[in-house]
N, C-alpha and C positions, 0 to 999 in steps of 0.2 A: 504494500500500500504506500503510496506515494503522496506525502504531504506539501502543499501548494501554501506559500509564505502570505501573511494575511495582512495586506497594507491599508494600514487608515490614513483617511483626510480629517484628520484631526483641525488642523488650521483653516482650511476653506469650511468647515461645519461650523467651527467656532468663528468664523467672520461673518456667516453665512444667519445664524444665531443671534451673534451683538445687533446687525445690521435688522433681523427681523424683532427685535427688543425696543429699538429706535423705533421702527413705524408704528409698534405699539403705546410705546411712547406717544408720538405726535397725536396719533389718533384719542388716545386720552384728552391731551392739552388741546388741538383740534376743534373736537367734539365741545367741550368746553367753555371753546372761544364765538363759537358759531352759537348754542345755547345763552350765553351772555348778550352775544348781540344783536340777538333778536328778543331780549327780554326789554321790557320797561325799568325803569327805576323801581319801581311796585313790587317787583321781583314776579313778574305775571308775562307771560308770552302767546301768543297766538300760534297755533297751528297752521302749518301754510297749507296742510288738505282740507282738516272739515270749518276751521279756521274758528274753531272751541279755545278760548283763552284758562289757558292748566299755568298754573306756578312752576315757575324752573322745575324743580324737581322731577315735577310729572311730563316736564319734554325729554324727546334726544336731537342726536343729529342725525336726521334724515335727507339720505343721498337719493338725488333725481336718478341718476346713474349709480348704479351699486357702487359699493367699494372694492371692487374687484376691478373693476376700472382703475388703473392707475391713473391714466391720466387728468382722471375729470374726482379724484379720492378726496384730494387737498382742493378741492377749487370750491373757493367762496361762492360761485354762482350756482354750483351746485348741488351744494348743502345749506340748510336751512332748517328750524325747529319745529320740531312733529310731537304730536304727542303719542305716549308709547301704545297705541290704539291703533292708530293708523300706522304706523313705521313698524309696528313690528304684527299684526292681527290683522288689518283690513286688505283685502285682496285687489279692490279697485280705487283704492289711493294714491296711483300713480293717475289719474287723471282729473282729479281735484288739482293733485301737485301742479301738474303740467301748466292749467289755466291759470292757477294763481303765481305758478312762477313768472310765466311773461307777462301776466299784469308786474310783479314785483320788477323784474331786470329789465323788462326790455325783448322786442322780436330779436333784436340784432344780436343782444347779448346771447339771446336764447340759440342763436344761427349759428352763433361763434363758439356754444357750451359744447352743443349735438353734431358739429364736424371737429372739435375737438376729443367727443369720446368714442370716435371710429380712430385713434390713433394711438400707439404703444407709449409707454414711457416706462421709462427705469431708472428711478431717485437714486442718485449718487448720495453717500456719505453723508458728503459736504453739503448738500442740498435738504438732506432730513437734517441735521444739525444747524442749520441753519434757520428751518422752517418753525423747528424745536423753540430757540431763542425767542426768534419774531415772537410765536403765538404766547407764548411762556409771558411775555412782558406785556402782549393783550391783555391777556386773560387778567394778570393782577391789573391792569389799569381800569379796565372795566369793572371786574369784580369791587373795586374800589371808588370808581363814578356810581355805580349803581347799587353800593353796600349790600352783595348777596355773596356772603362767603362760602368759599370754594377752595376743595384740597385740592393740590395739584402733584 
């Protein structure tokens, strides 16, 4: 019997790991930053599908384009606060979404969201640590305009 030597990628699994720790990360601080800023000072937000106003709490961040989309994950245009009914239980909330997002942005925005989420993208590093910072110094500036404290 002939034994065959067993090589690990130790180092690309563990970069591979940090790197998905990071998106996790943002998506935390993210989530967070987009929930803030579609809240009032009140600490009260609207839903952008059934457009029912829930306290922070009772929202998330709900993506027009999944998050499986890289390209369209991080984009302000499209995510926006849902309440956890619609975003994660209702089956025809993507068509509420729709109407109320291009009332919200804009056709043009909306033209420029949906031919950017027929396109690839792959966050460097530098770009999720970067994205990290920005939203990081959001979230406490808001959290702090509109007094609704938040762990980060």
């Amino acid at each position: 019997m002939t034994m065959f030597p067993i090589y690990r990628k130790t180092k690309k699994n563990s970069n591979r790991r940090e790197k998905r720790n990071k998106i996790d990360r943002l998506d935390r601080i993210f989530a967070l930053y987009i929930r803030l800023r579609d809240c009032m000072p009140s600490g009260l937000g609207k839903c952008i599908s059934c457009g029912k106003i829930k306290p922070f709490r009772e929202l998330d961040c709900g993506h027009f384009y999944g998050r499986a989309n890289m390209a369209t994950r991080f984009d302000e245009d499209n995510c926006n606060a849902e309440c956890h009914f619609c975003n994660r239980i209702k089956s025809d909330h993507l068509v509420y979404y729709q109407d109320n997002l291009i009332r919200k942005i804009g056709i043009s925005r909306y033209s420029t969201l949906s031919s950017r989420s027929k396109t690839t993208k792959k966050w460097s590093e530098d770009e999720i640590n970067k994205m990290i910072i920005k939203y990081t110094a959001e979230v406490k500036r808001l959290s702090k305009e509109k007094c609704i404290p938040v762990k980060i």
